[in-house]
N, C-alpha and C positions, 0 to 999 in steps of 0.2 A: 791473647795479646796481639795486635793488630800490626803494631810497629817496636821492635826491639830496638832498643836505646841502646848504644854503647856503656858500657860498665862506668860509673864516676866516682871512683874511690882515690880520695887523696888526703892530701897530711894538711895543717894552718887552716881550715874551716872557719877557724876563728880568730880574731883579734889576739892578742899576747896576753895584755891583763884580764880575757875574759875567761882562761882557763883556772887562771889562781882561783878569779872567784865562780865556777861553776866547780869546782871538787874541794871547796873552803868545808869546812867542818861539818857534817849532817845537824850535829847537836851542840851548839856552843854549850860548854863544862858553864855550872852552875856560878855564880858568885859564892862569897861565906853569907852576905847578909841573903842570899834566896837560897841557900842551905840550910841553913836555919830553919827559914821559914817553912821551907816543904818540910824538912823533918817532924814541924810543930803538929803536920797532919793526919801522921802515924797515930794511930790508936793503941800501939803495941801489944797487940792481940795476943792472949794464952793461947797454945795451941794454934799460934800461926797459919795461915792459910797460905801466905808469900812463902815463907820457909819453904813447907810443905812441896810445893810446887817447884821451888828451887833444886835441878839434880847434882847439885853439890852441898845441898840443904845447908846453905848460910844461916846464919840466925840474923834475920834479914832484923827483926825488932832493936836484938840488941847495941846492932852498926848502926841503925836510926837515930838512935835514944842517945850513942855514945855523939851521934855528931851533933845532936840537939843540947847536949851538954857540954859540948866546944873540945871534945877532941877525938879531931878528925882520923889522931894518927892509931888511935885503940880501936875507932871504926877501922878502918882497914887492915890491921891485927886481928881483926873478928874474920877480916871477908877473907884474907890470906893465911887463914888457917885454913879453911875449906876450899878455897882457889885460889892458888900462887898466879892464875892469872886473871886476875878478880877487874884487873884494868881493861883489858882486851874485849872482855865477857861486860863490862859494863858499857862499854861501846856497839859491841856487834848481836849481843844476847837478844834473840825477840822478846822481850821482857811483855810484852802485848800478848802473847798467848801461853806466858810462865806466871811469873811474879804476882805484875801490873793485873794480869787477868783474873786472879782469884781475890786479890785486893781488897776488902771490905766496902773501901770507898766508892772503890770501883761497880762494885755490888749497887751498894746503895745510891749513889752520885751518879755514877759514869761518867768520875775523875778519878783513878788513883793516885797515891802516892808515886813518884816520880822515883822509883824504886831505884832503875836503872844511873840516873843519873845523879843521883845518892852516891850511890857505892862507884860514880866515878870520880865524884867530886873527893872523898877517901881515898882514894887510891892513890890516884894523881899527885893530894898531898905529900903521901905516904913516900911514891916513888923519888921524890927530890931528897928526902931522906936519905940512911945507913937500910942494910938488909934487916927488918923487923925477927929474921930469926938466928938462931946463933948455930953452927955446927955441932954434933956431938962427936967426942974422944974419934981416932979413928977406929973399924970395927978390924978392918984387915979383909976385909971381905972385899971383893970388885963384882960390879952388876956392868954390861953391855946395855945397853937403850938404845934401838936403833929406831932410829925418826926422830929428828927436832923440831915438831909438831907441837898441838897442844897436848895432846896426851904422852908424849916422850917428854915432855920440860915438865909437864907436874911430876910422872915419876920420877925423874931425875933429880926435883930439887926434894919431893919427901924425903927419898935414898940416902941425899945428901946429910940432910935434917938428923936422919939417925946413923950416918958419920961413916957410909960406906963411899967406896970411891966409884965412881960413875964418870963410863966412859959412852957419848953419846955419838950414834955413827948418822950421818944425814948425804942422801944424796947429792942433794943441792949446792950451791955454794955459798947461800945465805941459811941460818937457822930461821923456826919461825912453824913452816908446812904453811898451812891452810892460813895464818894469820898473816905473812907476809906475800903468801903468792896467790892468796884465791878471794880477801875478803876486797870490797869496794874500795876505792881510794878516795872516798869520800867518809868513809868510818872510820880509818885509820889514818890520820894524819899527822906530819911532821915527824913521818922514820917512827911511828910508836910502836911498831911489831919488832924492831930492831931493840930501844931502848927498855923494853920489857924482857927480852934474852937475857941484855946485860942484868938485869937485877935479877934475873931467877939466878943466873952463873955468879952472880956475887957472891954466896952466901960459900963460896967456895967448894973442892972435893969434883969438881966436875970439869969434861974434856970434851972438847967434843971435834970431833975429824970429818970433816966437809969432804964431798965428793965419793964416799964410801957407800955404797949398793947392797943390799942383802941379793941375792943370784948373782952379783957381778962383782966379783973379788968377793964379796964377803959370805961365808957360808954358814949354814946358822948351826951346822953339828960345831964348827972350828970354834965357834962364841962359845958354846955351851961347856967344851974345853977349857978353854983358855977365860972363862969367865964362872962367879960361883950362881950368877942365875944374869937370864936375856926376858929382855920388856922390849917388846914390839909393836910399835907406832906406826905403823905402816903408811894409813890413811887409804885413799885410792889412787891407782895408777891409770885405770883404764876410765876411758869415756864409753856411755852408749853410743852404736850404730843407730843411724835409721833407717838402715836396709833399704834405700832405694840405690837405683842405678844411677850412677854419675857421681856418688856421695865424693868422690875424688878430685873432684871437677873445680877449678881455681874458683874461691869466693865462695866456697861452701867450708866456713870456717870453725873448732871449734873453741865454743867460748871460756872454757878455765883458760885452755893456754894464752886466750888472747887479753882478758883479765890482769895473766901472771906478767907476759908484756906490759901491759897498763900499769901495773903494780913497779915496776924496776925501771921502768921509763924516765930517763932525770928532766926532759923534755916534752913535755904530751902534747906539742904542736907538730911534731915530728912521725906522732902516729898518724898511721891514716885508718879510716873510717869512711865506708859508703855512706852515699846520699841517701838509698833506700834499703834500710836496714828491715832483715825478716830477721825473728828468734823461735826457734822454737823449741819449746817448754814450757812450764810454769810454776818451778820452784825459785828459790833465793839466786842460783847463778844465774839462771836467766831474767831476773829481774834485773841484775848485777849487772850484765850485761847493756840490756833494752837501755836502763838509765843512762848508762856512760857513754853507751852510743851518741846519746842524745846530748851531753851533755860536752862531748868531743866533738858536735856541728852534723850529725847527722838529720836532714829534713825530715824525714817520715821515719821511724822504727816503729814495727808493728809484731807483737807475741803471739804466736799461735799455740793454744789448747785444745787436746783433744776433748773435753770435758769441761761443765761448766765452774767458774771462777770459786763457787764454794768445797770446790774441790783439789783447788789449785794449792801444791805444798806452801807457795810462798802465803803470810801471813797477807788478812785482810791490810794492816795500815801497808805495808811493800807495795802490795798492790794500788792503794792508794800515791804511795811516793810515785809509783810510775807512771799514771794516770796527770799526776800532777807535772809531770817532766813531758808531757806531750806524750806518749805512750800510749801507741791504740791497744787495748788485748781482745783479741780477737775468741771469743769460746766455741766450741762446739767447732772444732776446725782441726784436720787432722794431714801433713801431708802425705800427699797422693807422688806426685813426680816432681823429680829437679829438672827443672825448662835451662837447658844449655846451647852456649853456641858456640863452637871454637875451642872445643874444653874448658869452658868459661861460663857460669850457673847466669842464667839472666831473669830466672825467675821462678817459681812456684806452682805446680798445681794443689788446690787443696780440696778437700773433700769434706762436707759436712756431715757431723755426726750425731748418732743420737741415741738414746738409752730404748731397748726394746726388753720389756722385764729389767733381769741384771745384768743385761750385757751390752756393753757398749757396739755401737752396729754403723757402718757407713750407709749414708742414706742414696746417695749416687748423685746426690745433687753436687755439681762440682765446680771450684770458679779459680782464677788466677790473680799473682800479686806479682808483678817487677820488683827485683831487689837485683841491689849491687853486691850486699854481702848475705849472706844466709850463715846464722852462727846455731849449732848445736847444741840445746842445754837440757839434754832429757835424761842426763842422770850419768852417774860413775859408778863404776864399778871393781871390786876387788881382783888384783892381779895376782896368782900363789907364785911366788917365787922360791918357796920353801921345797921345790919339788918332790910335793902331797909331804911333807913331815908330819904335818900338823894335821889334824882333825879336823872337817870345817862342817858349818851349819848354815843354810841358805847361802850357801858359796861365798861366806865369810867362814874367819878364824872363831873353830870353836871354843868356848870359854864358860866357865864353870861362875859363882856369882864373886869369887875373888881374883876374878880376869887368866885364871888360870887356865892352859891350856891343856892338849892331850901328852903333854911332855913336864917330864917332873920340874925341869929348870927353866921352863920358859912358859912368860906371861905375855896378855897381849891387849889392847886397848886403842877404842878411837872409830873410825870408821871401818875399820879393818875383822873386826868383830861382831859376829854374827848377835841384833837385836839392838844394836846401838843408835840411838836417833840423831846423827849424823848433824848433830850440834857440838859447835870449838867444848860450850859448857859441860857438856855430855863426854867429850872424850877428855876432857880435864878431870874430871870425875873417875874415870876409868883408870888413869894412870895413876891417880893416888890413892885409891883402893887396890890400886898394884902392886905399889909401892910398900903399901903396910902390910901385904899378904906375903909379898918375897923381905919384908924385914922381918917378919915374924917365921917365915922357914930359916933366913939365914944365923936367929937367935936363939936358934934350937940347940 
């Protein structure tokens, strides 16, 4: 870089009305009359292949079938059996490489069924509704769920379902985890990770106390005590490092927390946002990121991957969404150094890479990028606060196939758990297979 620019990060970028409409809906919810009609396209395959593929195994045919025969609210009695948060998942779920992607039509066409926005056009209905399930007797039994997460609210409302009282501990100050503080504000619109708590806590039997910490104040032998079994939703705590020098350096930022900002923001012309936006990663947060960069007035955002794009965690159409939001992605690009001036990051060296056999290899060819902000999205990672209680597996919590842990009274689910695919659907899944596994020890 020849000439260092001063850093230009600031807030208002944009016009007033242009924020409502650059984070307005990703997918406007279907009409009933184009509900209908996509439903009419299902073939309602024996032996499902959508099902199949779904890791909360919906009976993705029969919520079709039901809304293709006009009632919508037994479609979502179908999806909220198997996902209490069947609304959220039909929103943020990649249905592109689950569902949609084994799809028949998909197969033959390369159109599917419109799987995802099915089961949100259900839901949606559904949620204006009474809670679709009813409490059972009390049992007398109390379970602890610490995380108001996706996999702490599905255990907690199954728990519920079979009539134990469920006491949910969350750090935070809002419930939700990863659906209120980590997904896009462009997927989740009008407070809908808020008003999906209240319906799962409808269904009644359930508490939950905000600001409460597992290592801080809250100890997990004292739960185990004072609780007949603990379900642990943890999630992630920690972000990766990228081990260079300066990573400390103002404008070397990372992108969950500045997301969770984005996300509780009641004004998003008040954030601010560099002009020359670096990311680097190439899963779903940093997609997450690069977009809303862009979409909050930043000129140039550009994603750096070490590796080429067919190997990038985020899905091909994401990577499409960002491409289409002005989004350069940069492959085969790995960072080298943080270019800083004044304790202040002003820019990038990177370094091109490349596969030699199976091993990814820097080539030495090296070049630089200006940026005002440099955000971090190269992955999270598990924090034990359990200090070693528990058993872990690839430096997650180990778990047996009914989330069970290396402790008689404690279960655990979500990202927090060693083999888990780090999908909302996926840890939804986890906590009510938790659920049924610690209702079935406590019916002993």
């Amino acid at each position: 870089m020849a000439t260092i620019k001063a850093p230009d990060i600031s807030a208002k970028r944009l016009k007033q009305g242009e924020y409502a409409a650059n984070f307005a809906d990703l997918h406007p919810p279907l009409t009933a009359h184009e509900a209908l009609v996509e439903s009419d396209r299902c073939y309602f395959c024996y032996d499902a292949p959508c099902m199949n593929a779904c890791p909360t195994s919906i009976d993705i045919p029969m919520f079709i079938r039901e809304i293709q025969t006009g009632n919508p609210t037994a479609a979502a009695k179908t999806i909220f059996n198997q996902n209490i948060l069947g609304g959220m998942c039909a929103r943020v779920c990649p249905t592109e490489t689950l569902c949609e992607q084994v799809c028949v039509r998909e197969v033959a066409e390369g159109k599917p069924v419109k799987i995802g926005l099915l089961q949100r056009y259900a839901t949606d209905a559904a949620m204006q509704e009474k809670q679709p399930f009813t409490r059972a007797p009390s049992s007398g039994k109390k379970v602890a769920v610490v995380g108001a997460g996706p996999a702490g609210l599905a255990c907690a409302h199954r728990l519920a379902m079979h009539g134990h009282g469920v006491t949910v501990f969350d750090a935070k100050k809002k419930s939700g985890g990863l659906n209120e503080f980590g997904i896009a504000a462009y997927k989740a619109v009008d407070d809908f990770a808020q008003k999906e708590v209240e319906f799962v806590l409808s269904i009644g039997g359930i508490t939950i106390e905000h600001g409460k910490a597992l290592g801080k104040g809250l100890k997990l032998a004292q739960l185990e005590q004072d609780f007949d079994a603990v379900f642990l939703g943890l999630g992630y705590a920690g972000v990766n490092a990228l081990g260079l020098k300066h990573e400390d350096a103002k404008g070397v930022e990372d992108a969950v927390a500045y997301i969770a900002d984005l996300r509780q923001a009641k004004d998003l012309s008040k954030l601010k946002v560099g002009r020359r936006v670096l990311v680097i990663g190439g899963g779903m947060t940093a997609i997450d990121i690069a977009v809303q960069s862009k979409l909050l007035g930043a000129e140039s955002v550009t994603m750096l991957y070490r590796r080429g794009r067919a190997e990038m965690k985020a899905s091909s159409y994401e990577q499409e969404l960002a491409l289409s939001h002005g989004v350069v992605i940069e492959e085969w690009a790995a960072p080298k150094k943080l270019l800083t001036k004044s304790d202040r990051v002003v820019g990038l060296k990177i370094e091109r890479t490349a596969m030699k056999g199976k091993k990814l290899v820097g080539t030495g060819d090296t070049y630089e990028l200006e940026a005002d902000v440099i955000f971090k999205a190269i992955g999270q990672n598990y924090v034990d606060v359990t200090s070693g209680a528990l058993a872990l597996a690839e430096g997650r919590i180990k778990v047996d196939e009914h989330k069970k842990t290396s402790r008689p009274k404690v279960w655990a689910g979500g990202d927090c758990v060693a083999g888990n695919r780090a999908l909302t659907v996926a840890a939804v899944d986890d906590g009510r297979r938790a659920a049924e596994s610690i209702h079935a020890q406590l019916s002993q």
